[in-house]
BAPAPA-255117 format. One line per 10 residues: number of its first residue (from 1); their letters; for each residue x, y, z of N, C-alpha, C. Coordinates in steps of 0.001 Angstrom, whole numbers, plus 524288, in hexadecimal, padded with zeros to 5 digits. Example, Ala and Ser with C-alpha at 12.3 -4.5 7.8 and 13.67 -1.06 7.14 Angstrom:
<pts>
1) AS) 83386 7E9C6 81E78 8300C 7EE6C 81E78 83390 7F31C 81E78 | 83232 7F736 81BA8 83566 7FBDC 81BE4 83264 8001E 81EBE
</pts>
This chain:
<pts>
1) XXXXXXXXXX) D18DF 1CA5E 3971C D186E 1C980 3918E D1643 1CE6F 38EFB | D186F 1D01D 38B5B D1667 1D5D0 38727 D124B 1D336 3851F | D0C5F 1D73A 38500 D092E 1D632 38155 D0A72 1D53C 37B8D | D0671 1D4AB 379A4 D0664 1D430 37493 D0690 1D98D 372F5 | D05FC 1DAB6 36E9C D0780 1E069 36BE8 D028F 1E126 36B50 | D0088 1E65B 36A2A CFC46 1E86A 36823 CFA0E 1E6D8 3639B | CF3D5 1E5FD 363F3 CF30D 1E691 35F40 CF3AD 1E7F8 3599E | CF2B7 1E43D 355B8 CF6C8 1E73B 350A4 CF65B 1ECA2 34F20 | CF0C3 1EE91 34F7F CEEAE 1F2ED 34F46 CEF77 1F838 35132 | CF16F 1F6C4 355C4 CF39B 1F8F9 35A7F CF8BE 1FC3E 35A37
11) XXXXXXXXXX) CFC55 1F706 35969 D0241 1F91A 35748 D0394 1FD2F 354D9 | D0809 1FFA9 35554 D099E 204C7 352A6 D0C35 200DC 34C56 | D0C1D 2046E 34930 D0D36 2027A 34464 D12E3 20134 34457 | D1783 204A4 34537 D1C4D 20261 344B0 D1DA7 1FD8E 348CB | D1B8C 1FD49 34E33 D1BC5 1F850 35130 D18FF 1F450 34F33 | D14AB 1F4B9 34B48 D101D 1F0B7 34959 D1474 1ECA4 3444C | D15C3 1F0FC 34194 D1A8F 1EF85 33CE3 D20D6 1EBC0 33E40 | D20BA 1EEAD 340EB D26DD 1EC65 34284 D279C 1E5A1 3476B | D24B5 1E756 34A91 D231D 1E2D8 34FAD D1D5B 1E0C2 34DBB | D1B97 1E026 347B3 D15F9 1DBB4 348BB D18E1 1D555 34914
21) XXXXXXXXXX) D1404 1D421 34A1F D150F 1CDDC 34BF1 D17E1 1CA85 3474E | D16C3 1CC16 342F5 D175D 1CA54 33DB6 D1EE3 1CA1C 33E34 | D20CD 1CE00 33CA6 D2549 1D0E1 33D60 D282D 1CE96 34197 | D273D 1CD96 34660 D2919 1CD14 349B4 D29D6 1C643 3498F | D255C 1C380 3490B D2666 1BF96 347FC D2930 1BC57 3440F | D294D 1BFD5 33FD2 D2B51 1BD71 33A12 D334D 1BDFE 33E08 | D34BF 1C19D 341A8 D3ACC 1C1DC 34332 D3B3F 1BCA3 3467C | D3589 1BBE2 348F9 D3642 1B645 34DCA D36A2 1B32F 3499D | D338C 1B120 3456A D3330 1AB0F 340DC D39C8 1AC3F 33FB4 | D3A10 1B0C9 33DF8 D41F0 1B061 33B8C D453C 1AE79 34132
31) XXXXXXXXXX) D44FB 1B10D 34486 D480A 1AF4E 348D3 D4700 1A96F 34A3F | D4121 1A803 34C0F D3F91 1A320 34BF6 D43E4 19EF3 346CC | D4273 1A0F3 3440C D44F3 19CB4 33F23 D4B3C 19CE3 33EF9 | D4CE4 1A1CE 34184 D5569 1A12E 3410B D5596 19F2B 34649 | D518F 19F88 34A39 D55E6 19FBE 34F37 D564D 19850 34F09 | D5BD6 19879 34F28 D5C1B 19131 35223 D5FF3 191F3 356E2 | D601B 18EBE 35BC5 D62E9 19022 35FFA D6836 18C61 35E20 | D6A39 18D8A 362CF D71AC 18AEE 3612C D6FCC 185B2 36292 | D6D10 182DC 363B7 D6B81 17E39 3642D D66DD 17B6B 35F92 | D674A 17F23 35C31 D64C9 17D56 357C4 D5E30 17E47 35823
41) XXXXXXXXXX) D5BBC 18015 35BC2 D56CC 1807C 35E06 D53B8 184A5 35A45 | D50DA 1849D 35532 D4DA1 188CE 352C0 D4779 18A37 35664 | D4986 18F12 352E9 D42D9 192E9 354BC D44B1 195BF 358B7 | D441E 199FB 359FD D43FE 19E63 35D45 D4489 19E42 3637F | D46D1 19F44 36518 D43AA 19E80 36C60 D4137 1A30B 36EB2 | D3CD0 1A223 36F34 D388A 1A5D6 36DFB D390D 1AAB3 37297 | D3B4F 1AB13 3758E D3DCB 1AF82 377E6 D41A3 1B230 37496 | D43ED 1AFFB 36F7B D46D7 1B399 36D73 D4355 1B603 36933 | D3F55 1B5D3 36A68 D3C75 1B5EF 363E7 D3992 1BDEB 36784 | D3BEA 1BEC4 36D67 D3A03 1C4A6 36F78 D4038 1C7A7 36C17
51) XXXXXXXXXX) D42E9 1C5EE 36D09 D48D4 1C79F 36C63 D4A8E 1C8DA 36501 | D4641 1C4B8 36251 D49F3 1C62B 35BEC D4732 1CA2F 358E3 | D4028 1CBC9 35C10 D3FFD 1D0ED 35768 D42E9 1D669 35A59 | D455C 1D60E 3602C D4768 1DA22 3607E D4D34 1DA98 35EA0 | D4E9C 1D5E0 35B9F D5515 1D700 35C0A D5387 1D696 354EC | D4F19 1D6BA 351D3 D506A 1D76D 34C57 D4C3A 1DC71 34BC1 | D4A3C 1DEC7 34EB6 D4704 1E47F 34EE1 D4911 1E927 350BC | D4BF0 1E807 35529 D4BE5 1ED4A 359B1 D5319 1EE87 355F1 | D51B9 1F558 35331 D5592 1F5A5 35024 D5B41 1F42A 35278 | D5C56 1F6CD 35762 D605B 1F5E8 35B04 D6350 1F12B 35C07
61) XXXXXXXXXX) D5EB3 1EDBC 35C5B D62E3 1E86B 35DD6 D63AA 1E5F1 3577D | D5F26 1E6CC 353FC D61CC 1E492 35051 D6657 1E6CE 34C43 | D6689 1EE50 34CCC D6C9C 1EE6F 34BD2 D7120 1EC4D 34F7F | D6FE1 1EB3A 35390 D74D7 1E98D 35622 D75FB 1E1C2 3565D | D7330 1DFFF 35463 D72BC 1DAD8 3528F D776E 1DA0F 35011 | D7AAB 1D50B 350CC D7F00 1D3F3 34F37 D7CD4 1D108 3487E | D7F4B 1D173 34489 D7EE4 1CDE6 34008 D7E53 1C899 34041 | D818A 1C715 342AF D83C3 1C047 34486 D80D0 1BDA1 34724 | D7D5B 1BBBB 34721 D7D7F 1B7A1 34BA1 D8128 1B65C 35183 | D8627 1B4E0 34DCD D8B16 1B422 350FC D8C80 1B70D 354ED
71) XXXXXXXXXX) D8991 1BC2F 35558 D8A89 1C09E 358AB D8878 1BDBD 35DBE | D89AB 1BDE9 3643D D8799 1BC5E 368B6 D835F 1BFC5 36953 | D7ECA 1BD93 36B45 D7AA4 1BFA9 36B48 D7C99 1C555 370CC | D7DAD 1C161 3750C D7DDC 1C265 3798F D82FA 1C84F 37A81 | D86EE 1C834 3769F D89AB 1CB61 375FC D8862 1D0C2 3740E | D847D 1CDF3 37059 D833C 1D369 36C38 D7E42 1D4C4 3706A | D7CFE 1D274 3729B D7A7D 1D76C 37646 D7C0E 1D9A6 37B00 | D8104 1D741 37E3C D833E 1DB63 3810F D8756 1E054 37E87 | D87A8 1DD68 378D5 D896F 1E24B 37666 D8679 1E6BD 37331 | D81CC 1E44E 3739F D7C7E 1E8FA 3710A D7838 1E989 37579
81) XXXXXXXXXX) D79F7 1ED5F 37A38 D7699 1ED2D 37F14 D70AD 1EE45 37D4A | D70EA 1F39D 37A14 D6C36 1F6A0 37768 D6924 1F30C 37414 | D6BEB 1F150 370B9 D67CE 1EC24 36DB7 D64D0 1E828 370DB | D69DC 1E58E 375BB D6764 1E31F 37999 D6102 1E67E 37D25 | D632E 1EBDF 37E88 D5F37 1ED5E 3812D D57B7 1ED21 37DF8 | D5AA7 1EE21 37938 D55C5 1EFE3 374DC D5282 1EAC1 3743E | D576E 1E647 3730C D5591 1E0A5 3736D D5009 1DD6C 3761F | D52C6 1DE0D 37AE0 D50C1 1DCAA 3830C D4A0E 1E03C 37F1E | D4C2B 1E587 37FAE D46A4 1E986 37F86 D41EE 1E656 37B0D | D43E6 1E730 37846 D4012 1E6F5 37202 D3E49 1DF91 372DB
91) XXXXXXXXXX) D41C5 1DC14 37485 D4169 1D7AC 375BE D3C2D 1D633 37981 | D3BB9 1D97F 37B16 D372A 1D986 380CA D31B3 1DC77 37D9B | D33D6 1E0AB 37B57 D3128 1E37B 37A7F D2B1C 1E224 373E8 | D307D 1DDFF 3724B D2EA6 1DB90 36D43 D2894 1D675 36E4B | D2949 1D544 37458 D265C 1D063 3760C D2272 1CE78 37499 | D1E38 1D3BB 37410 D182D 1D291 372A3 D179E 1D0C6 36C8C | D1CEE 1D486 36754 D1C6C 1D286 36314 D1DD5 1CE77 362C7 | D2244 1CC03 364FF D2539 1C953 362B1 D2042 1C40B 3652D | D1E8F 1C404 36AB7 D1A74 1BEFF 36A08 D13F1 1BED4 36587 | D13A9 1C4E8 36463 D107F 1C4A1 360C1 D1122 1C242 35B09
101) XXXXXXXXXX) D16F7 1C3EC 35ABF D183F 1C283 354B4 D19B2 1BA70 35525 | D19DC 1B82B 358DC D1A5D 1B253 35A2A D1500 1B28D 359B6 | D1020 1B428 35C9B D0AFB 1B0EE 35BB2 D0929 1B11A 3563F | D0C1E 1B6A2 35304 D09C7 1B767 34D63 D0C8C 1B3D0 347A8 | D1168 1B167 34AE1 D14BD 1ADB3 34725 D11AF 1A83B 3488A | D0FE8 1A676 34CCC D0F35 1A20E 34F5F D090D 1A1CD 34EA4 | D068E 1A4A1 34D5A CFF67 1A447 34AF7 D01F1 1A3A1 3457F | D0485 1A45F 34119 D05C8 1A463 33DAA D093A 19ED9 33C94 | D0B95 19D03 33F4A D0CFF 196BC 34057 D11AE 19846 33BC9 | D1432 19CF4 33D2F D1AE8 19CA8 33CE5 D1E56 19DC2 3408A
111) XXXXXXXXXX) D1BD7 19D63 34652 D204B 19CA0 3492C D1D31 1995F 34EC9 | D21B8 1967A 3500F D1F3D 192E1 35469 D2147 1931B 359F6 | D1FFE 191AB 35CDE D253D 193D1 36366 D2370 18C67 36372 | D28B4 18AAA 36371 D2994 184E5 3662F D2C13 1855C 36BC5 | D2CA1 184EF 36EB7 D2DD0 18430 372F0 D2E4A 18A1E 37671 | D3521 18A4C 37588 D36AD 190DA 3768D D3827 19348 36F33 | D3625 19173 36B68 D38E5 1930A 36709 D33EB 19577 364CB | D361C 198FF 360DC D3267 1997F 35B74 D34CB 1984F 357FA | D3173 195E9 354A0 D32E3 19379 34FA8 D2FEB 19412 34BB5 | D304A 195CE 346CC D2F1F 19647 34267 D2BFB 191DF 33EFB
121) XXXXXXXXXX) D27A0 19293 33FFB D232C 18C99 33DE1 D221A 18D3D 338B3 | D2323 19408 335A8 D1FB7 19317 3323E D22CC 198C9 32D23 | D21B9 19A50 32943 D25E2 19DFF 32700 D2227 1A220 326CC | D2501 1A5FB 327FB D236E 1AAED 3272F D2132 1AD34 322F6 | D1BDD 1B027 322C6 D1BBD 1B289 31D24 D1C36 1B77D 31B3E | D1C69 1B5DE 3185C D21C1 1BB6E 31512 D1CF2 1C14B 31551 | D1792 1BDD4 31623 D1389 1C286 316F2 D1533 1C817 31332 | D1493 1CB76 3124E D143D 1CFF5 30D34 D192F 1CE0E 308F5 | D17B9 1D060 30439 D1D90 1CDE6 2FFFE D210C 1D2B1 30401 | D25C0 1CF84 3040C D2A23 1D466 305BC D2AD9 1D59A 30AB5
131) XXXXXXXXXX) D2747 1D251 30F47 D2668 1D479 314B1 D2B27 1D085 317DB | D2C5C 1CC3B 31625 D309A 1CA36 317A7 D35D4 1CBB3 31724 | D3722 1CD33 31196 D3C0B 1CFAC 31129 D3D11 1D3C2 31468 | D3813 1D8AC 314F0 D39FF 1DCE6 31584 D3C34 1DD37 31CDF | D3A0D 1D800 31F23 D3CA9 1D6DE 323C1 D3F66 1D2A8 32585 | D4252 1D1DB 3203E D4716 1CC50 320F9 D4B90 1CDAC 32496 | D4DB0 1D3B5 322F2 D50E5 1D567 32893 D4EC1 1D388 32E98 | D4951 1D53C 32F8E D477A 1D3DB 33580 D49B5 1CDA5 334CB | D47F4 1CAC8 3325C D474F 1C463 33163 D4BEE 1C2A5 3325D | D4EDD 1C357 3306B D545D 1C344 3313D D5675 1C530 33454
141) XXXXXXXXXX) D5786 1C90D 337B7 D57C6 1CA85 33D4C D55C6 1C4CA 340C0 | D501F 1C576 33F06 D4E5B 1C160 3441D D51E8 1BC31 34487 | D5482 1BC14 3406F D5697 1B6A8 33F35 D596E 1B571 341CB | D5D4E 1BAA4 34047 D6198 1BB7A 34114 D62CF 1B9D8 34856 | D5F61 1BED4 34A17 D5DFF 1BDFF 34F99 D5E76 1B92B 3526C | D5B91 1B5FC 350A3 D5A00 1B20B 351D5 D5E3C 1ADDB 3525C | D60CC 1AD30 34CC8 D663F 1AB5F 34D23 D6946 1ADA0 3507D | D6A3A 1B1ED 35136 D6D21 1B504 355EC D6B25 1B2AD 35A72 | D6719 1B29F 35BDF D669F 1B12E 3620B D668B 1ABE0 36293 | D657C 1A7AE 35DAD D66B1 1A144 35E7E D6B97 1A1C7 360C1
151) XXXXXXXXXX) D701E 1A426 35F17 D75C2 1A387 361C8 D7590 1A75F 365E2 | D725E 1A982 3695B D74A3 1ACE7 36CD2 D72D9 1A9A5 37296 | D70F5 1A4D0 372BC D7034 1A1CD 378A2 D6BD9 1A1D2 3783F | D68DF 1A079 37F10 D63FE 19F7C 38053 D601A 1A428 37FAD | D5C27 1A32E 380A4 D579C 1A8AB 380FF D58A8 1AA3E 38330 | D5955 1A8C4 3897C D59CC 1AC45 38D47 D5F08 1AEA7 38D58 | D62A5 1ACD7 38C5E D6948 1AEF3 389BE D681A 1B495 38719 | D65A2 1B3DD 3838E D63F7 1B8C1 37FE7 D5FAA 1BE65 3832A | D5BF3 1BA44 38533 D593B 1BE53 38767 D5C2C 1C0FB 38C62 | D6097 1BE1B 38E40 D6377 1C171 390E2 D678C 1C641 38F29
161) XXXXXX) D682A 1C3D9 38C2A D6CCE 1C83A 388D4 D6904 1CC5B 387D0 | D65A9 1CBCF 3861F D6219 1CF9B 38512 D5F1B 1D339 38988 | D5F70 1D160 38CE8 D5C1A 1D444 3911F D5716 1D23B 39290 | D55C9 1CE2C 38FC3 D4F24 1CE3A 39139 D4F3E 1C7D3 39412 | D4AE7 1C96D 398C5 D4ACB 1C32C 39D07 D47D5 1C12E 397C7 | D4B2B 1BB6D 397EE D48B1 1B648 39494 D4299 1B59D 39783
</pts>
């Protein structure tokens, strides 16, 4: 298991900005809230919640991101090896934020893990005038994502295509 991240204090300023818990979590509540499985099942499955800030952050895979949904998950990554590789990487690499930014939504009682899911308990706040808009692109990515991988199969389906042991 990856530690936790460094102290806030600690952090270099452009890693402090871009990967805080805040940020990171506000992409899990959007993903949390689009993803539903092909069986109708809402809230997240919380192994995908390592996988969606690297596929709406890491520039690479998200220029090579199909528009559609409709696109096969599993296709578009034996046909984007490099996005795949960057994926697997940043996916692993993301671990310590991405469980920091769940304990900092979940003390805040807007996001909950029910079983294997996360789910969205509570609404986000818009926190500074203007601080929501100016990252509705991320928000929407996460969504997007999210809808993308409800149609692409099981977790472990995905985490294979991807490279990384479930």
């Amino acid at each position: 298991m990856t530690p936790l991240p460094p102290p806030w204090q600690e952090r270099q300023a452009d890693f402090a900005s871009l990967l805080n818990p805040f940020f990171i979590g506000a992409l899990l509540w959007e993903a949390a809230s689009a993803y539903r499985s092909k069986e109708g099942v809402a809230g997240l499955p919380f192994a995908l919640a390592f996988v969606i800030p690297a596929m709406v952050l890491h520039p690479t895979v998200a220029r090579a991101r199909p528009q559609k949904t409709s696109r096969k998950f599993v296709k578009w990554v034996r046909e984007n090896p490099v996005a795949r590789a960057e994926l697997a990487l940043v996916s692993r690499l993301l671990g310590a934020q991405v469980r920091e930014a769940i304990a900092v939504l979940m003390a805040a009682k807007t996001l909950s893990i029910q079983g294997d899911r996360l789910l969205p308990t509570g609404a986000l706040s818009d926190g500074a005038s203007g601080t929501r808009s100016a990252i509705n692109e991320y928000l929407e990515d996460a969504a997007f994502c999210a809808r993308w991988l409800a149609t692409a199969g099981s977790v472990s389906a995905i985490y294979e295509a991807i490279g990384i042991r479930p």
